[in-house]
KEDRENVEX-987917 format. One record per residue (C-alpha): residue in three letters; x, y, z. Coordinates in steps of 0.001 Angstrom, whole numbers. Layout:
KEDRENVEX-987917
- ALA | X | Y | Z .
...
//
This chain:
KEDRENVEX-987917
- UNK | -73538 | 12745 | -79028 .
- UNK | -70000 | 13241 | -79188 .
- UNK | -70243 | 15600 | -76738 .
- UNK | -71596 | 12985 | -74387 .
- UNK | -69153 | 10510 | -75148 .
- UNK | -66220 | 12658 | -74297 .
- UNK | -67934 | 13580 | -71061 .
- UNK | -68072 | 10112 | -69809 .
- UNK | -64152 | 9354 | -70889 .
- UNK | -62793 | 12196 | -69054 .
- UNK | -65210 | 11098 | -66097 .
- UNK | -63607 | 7574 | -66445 .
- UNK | -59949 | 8194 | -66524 .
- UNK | -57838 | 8384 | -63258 .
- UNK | -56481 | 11675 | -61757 .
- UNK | -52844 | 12718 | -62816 .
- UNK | -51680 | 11808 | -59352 .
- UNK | -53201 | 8447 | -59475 .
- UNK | -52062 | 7721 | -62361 .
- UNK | -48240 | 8407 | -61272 .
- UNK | -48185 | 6473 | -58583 .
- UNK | -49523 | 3596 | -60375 .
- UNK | -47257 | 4191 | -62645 .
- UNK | -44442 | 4189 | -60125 .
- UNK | -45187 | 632 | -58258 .
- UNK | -45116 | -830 | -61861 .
- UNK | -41593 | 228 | -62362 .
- UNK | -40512 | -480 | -58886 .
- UNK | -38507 | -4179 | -58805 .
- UNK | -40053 | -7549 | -57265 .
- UNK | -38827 | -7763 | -53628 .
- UNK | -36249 | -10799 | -53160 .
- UNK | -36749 | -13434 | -51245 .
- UNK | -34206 | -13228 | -48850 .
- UNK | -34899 | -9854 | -47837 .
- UNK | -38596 | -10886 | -46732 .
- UNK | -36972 | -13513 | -44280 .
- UNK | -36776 | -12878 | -40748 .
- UNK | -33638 | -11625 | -38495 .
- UNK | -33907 | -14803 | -36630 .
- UNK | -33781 | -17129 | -39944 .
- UNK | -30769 | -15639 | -40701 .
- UNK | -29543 | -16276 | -37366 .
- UNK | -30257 | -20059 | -37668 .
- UNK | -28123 | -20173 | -40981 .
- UNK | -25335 | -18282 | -39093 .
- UNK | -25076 | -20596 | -36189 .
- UNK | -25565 | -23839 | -38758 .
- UNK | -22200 | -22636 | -39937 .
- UNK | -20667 | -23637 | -36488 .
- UNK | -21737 | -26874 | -35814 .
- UNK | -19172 | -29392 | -35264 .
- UNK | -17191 | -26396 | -33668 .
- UNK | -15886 | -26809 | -29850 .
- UNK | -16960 | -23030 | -28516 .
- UNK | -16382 | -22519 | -24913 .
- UNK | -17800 | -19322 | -22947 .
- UNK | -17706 | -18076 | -18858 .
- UNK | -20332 | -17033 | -16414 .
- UNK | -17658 | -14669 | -15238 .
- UNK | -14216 | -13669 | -16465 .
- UNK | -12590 | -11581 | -13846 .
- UNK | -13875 | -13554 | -10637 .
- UNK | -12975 | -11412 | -7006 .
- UNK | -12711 | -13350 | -3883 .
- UNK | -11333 | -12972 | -201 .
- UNK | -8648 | -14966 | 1114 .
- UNK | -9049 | -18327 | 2678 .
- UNK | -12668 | -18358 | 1139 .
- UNK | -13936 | -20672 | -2374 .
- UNK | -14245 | -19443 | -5807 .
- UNK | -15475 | -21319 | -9105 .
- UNK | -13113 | -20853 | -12353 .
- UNK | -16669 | -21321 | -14880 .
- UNK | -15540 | -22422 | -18149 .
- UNK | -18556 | -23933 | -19922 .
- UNK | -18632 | -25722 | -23414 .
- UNK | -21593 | -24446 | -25246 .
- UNK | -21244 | -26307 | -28481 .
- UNK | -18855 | -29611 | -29394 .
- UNK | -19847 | -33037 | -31201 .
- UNK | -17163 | -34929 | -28731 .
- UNK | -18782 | -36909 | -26059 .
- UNK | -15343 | -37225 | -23776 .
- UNK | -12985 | -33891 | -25007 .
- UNK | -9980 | -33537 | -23829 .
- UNK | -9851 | -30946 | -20536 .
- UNK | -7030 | -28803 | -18856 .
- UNK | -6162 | -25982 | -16923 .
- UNK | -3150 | -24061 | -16090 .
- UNK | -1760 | -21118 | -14053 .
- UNK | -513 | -18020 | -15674 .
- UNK | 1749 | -15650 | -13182 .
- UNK | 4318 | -13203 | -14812 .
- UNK | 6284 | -15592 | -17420 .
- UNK | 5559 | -18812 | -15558 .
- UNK | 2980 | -21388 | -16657 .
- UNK | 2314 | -24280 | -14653 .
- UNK | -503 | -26639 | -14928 .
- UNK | -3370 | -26654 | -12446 .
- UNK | -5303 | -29891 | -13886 .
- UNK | -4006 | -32205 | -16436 .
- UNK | -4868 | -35922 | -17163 .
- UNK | -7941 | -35947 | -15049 .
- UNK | -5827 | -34641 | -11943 .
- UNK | -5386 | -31584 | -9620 .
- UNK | -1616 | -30263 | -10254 .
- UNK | 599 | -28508 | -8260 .
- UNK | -54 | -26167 | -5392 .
- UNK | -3673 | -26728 | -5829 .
- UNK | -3590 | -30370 | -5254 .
- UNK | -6022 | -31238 | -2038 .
- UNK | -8165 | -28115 | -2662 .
- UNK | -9096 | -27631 | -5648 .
- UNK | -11552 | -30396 | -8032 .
- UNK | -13171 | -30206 | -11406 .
- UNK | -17283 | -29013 | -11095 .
- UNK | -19517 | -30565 | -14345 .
- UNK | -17020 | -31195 | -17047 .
- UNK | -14638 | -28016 | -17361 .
- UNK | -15003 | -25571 | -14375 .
- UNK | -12502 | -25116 | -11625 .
- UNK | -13038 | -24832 | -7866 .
- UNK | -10667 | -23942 | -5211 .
- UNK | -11234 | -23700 | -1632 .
- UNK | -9448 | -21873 | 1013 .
- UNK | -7813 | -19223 | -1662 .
- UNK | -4924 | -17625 | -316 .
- UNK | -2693 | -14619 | -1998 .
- UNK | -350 | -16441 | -4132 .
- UNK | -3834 | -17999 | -6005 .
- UNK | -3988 | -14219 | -7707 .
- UNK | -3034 | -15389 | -11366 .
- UNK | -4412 | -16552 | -14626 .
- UNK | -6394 | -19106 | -15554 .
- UNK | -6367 | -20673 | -18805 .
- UNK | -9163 | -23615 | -19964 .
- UNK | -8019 | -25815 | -22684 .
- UNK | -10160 | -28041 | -24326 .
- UNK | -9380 | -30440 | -27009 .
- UNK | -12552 | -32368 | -29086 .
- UNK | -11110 | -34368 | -31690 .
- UNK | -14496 | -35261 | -33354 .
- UNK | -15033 | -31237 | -33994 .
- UNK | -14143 | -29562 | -37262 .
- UNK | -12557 | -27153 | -35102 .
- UNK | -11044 | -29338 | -32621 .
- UNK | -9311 | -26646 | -29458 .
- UNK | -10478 | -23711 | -27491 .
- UNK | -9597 | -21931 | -24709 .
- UNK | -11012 | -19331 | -22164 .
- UNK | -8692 | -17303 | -20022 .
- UNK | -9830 | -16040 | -16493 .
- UNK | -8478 | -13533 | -14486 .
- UNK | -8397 | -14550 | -10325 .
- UNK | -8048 | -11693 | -7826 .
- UNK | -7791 | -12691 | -4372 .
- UNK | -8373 | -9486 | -1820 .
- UNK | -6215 | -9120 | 1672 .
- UNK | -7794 | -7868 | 4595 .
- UNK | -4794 | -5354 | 5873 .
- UNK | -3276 | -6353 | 9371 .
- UNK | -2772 | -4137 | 11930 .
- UNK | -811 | -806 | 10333 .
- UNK | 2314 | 488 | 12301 .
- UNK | 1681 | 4206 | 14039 .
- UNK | 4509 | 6339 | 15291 .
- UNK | 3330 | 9586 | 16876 .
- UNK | 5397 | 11919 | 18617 .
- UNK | 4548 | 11807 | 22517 .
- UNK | 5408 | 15948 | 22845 .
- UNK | 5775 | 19266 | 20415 .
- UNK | 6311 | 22389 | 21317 .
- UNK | 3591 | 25025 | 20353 .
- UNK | 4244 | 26471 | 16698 .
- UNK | 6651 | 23641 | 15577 .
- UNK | 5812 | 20853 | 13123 .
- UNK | 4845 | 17298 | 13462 .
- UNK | 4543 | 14234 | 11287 .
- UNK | 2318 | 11117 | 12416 .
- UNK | 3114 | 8151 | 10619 .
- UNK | 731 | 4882 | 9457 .
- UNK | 1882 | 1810 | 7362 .
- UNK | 840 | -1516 | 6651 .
- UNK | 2003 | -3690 | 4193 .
- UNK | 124 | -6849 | 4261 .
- UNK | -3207 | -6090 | 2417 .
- UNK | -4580 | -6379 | -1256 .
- UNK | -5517 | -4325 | -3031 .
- UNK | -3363 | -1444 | -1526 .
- UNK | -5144 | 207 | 1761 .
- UNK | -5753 | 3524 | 2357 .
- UNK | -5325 | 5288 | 5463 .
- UNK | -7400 | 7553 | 7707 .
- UNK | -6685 | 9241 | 10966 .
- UNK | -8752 | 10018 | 14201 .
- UNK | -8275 | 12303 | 17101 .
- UNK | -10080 | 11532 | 19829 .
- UNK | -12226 | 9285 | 18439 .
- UNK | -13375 | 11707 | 15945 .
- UNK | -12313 | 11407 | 12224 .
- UNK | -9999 | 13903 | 10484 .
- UNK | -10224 | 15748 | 6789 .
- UNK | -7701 | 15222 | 4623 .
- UNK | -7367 | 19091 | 4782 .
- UNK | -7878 | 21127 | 7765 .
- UNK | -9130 | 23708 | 5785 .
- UNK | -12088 | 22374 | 4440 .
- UNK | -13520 | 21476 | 7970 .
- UNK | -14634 | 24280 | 10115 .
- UNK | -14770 | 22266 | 13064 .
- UNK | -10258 | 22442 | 12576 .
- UNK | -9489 | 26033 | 11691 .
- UNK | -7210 | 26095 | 14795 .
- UNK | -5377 | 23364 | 13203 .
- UNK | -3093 | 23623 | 10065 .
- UNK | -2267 | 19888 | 8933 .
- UNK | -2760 | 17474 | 5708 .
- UNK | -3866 | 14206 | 5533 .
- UNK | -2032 | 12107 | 2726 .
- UNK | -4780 | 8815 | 2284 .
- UNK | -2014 | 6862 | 154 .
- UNK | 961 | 6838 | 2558 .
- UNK | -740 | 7423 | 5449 .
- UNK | 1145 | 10112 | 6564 .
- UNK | 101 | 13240 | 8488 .
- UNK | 1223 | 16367 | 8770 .
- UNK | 1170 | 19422 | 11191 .
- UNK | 2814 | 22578 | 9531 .
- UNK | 2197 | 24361 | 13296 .
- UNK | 447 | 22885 | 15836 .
- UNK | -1420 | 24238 | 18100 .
- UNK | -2583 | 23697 | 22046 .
- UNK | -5966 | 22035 | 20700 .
- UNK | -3820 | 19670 | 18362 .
- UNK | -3178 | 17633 | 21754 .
- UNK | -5190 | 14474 | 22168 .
- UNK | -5435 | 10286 | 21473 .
- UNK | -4191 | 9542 | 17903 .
- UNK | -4952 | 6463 | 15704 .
- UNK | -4766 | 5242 | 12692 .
- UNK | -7447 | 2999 | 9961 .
- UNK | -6295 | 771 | 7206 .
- UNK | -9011 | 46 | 4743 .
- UNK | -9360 | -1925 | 1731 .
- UNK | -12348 | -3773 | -107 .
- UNK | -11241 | -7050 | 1954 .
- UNK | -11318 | -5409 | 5544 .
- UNK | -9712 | -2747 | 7803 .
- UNK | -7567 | -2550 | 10927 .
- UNK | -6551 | -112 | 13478 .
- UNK | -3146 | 1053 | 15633 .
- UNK | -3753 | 1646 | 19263 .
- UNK | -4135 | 4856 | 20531 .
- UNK | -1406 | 7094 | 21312 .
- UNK | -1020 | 10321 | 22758 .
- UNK | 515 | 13593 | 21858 .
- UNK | 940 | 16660 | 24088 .
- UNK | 1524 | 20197 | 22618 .
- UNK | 3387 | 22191 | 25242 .
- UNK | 4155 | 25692 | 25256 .
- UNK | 7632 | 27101 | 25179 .
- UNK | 8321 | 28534 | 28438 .
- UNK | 10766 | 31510 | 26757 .
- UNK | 11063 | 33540 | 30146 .
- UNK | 11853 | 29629 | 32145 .
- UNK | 14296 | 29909 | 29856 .
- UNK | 16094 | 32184 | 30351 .
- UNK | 16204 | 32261 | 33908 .
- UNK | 17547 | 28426 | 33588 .
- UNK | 20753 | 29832 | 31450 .
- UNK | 21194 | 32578 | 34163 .
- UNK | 21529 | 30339 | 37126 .
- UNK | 23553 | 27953 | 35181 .
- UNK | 26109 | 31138 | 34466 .
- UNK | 25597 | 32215 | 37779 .
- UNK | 26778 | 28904 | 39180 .
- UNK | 29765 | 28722 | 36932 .
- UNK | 30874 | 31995 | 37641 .
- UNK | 30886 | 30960 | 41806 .
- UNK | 32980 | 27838 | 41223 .
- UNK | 35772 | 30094 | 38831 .
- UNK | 36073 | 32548 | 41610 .
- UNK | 36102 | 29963 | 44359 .
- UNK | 38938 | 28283 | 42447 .
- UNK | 40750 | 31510 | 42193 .
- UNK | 40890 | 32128 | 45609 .
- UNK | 42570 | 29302 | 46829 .
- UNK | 44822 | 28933 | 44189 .
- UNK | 46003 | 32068 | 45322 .
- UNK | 45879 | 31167 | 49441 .
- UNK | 48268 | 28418 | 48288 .
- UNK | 46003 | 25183 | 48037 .
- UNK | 47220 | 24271 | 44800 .
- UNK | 51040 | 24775 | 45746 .
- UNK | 53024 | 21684 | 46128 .
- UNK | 55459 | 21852 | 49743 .
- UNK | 58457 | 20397 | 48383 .
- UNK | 61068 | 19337 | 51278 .
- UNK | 64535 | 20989 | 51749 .
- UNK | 67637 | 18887 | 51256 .
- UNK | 69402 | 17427 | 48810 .
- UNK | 67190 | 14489 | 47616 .
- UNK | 64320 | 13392 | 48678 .
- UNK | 65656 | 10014 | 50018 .
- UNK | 68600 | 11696 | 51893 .
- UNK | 66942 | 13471 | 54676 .
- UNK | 69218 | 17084 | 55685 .
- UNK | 70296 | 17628 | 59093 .
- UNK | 67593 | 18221 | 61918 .
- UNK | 68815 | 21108 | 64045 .
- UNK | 69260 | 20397 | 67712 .
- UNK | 70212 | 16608 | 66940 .
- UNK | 73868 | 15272 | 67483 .
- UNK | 75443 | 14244 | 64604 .
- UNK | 77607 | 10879 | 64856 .
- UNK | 80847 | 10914 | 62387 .
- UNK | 82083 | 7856 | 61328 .
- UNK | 85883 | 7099 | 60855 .
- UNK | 86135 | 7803 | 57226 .
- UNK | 84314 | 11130 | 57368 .
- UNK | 86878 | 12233 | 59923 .
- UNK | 89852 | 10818 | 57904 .
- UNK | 88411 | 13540 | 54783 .
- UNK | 88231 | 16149 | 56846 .
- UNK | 92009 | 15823 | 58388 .
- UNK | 93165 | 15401 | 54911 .
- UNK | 90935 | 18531 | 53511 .
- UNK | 93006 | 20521 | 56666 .
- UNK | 96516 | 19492 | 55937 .
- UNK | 95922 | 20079 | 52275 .
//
């Protein structure tokens, strides 16, 4: 019997493993509350915490535009308990601030293209270079706990480059060096540069093209400078230059330059004829400076406005000459 009776106890009691884990989730602490709520409950508290706060926010803070075209400045207020706030802009550049709208009017440069879109955001038409600045959006709601905010947004206007200066030299000997030159100074951001010969484009690097192993020059894309170490009979050809930027490109006209080879033996030849011909003209003046060209005749006589005595020509005394001449005699 009591055999029987253990039999059925150890058939009724749990495994040991069972029995642990049972034990386990008894000791294990209630879950709170606020750990069963949601991410998005918590969310709700978080942005309950704001209300009565002006918050402003932008569809885009670093707008890019191309001159003479329209841009909107969005500055958007997202939360605020003030029906009419209070609503300005101005223009940051360097350490100047002016103000681009202020009691409910366009300021400034601005004035006549620019207007107010909703309640905050800017517009401007017909941007032009001197736009590029910083825009600040100040609003004021007095009937907020936290009454100001402001958004600041960054303008770039772009500058399509005008038509770069080229200077190419119109002839180079074979084997000498030669510098093409390209600037422009009008675009934004800074262009870079590119050169063509003959319609065709040319690496920075001569080297890396196989199509310009005869040719030994570098490309510089920043200054637009390039650069023949020695150039060579197939160097010769139309020359032009690109300026490119996000905003646009322009071009030089073409210009030629000839590679011409040194003539050494033409040369040579030239300085011999020019000795040659300089020798003649010393030994022509030679000989007549010695047949007497170059000799003065001077006249004979006393002075040269008291002519002598011609022979064969009767001489006519006058009355004091012969008085001398008796006196020179009796003397």
């Amino acid at each position: 019997m009591r055999a029987g009776t253990a039999g059925r106890a150890e058939r009724a009691a749990p495994p040991r493993p069972l029995r642990r884990l049972v034990m386990a989730l008894r000791r294990r602490p209630p879950l709170r509350l606020c750990a069963r709520l949601p991410d998005f409950f918590l969310l709700l508290l978080f942005r309950g915490c704001l209300i009565g706060a002006v918050n402003l926010k932008s569809s885009n803070r670093n707008p890019v535009v191309q001159e003479f075209e329209s841009v909107e400045l969005s500055c958007i207020i997202t939360d605020s308990q003030t029906n009419d706030p209070r609503i300005e802009w101005k223009k940051i550049q360097g350490d100047q601030t002016a103000y681009v709208f202020f009691d409910n009017k366009i300021q400034g440069d601005l004035a006549g293209r620019a207007e107010v879109l909703g309640q905050t955001s800017l517009k401007i038409w017909n941007v032009t270079r001197k736009d590029s600045a910083l825009y600040r959006c100040e609003v004021v709601a007095r009937n907020d706990r936290k009454e100001i905010d402001e958004i600041t947004i960054e303008l770039i206007v772009q500058v399509k480059p005008v038509t770069p200066v080229c200077r190419v030299p119109k002839a180079v000997p074979v084997g000498k060096t030669a510098t093409l030159h390209c600037q422009e100074s009008e675009g934004f951001p800074r262009p870079y540069y590119s050169w063509y010969r003959n319609d065709m484009p040319l690496p920075t690097d001569s080297r890396v093209n196989p199509r310009f192993r005869n040719s030994s020059f570098l490309l510089n894309s920043e200054t637009g400078t390039l650069v023949f170490s020695a150039v060579h009979k197939e160097d010769s050809g139309q020359y032009f230059c690109i300026a490119s930027n996000d905003a646009g490109s322009a071009r030089c006209e073409e210009q030629e330059m000839e590679v011409y080879d040194l003539n050494i033996a033409g040369i040579i030849g030239g300085v011999l004829v020019v000795l040659a011909v300089l020798a003649l003209i010393t030994l022509g003046i030679c000989c007549a400076y010695r047949r007497g060209y170059f000799i003065n005749n001077r006249q004979d006589g006393e002075s040269y406005k008291t002519p002598g005595k011609s022979d064969g020509v009767n001489y006519i005394r006058t009355d004091e000459e012969e008085k001398k001449e008796r006196l020179i005699k009796d003397g």
